[in-house]
C-alpha positions in Angstrom: 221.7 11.2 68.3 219.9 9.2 65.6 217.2 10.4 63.8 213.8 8.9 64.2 213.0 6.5 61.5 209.7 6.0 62.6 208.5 3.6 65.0 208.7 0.4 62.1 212.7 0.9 63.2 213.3 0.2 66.7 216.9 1.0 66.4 217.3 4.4 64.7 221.6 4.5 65.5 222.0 1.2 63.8 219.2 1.5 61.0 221.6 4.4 59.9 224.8 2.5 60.5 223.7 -0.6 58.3 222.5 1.7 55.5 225.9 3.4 55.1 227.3 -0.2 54.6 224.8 0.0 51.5 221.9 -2.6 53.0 218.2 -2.1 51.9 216.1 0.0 54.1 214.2 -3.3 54.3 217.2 -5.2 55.5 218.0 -2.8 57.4 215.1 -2.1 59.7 214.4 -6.4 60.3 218.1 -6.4 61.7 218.0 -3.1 63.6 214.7 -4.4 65.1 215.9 -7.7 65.7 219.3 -5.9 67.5 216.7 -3.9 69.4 214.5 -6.9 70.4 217.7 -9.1 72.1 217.7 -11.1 69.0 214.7 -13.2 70.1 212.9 -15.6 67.5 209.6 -14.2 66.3 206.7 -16.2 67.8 205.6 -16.8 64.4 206.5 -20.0 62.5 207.7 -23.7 64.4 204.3 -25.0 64.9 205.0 -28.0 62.4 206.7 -31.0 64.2 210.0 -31.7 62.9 210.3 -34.1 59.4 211.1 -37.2 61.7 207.7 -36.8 62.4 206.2 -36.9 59.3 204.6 -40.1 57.5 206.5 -41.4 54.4 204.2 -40.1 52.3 203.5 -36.8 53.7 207.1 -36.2 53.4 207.0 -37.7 49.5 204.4 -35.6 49.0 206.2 -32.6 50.1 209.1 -33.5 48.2 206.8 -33.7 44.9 205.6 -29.9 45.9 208.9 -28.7 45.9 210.1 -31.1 42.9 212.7 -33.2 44.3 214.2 -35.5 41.6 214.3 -39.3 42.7 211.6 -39.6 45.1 209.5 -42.1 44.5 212.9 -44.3 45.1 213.7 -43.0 48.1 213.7 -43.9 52.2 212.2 -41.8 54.7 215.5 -40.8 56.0 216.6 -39.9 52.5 213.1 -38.0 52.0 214.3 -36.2 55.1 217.8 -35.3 53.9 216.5 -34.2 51.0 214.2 -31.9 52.1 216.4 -30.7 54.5 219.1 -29.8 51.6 216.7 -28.3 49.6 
């Protein structure tokens, strides 16, 4: 039997498994507790609409936050791919 790690770390047994392989005790509780939770997506997060969405400019704007080279020059598709690669 595991120890109890507390109940941040739903999965003591794997908690300790993953930190023998050397992970963080960080990395290690998110995936134990992610193992323990059926690997469901957090509910947090997907609330903007996909970049296909987005005007032309908010996505050239976005693209100047993050400091995409060529922007000015580019499409909306290629705004999209780039943001996407980035």
């Amino acid at each position: 039997m595991a120890k109890s790690h507390g109940k941040q770390v739903k999965n003591d047994e794997m908690y300790e498994e993953l930190r023998k392989q050397g992970n963080s005790k960080e990395k290690a509780a998110r995936i134990a507790n992610a193992k323990a939770a059926g690997d469901k997506p957090s509910k947090k997060g997907g609330k903007a609409p996909p970049y296909e969405e987005w005007s032309k400019e908010d996505l050239y704007q976005r693209a100047r936050e993050i400091g995409i080279d060529g922007r000015s020059k580019m499409s909306k598709s290629d705004l999209v791919k780039a943001l996407r690669a980035h």
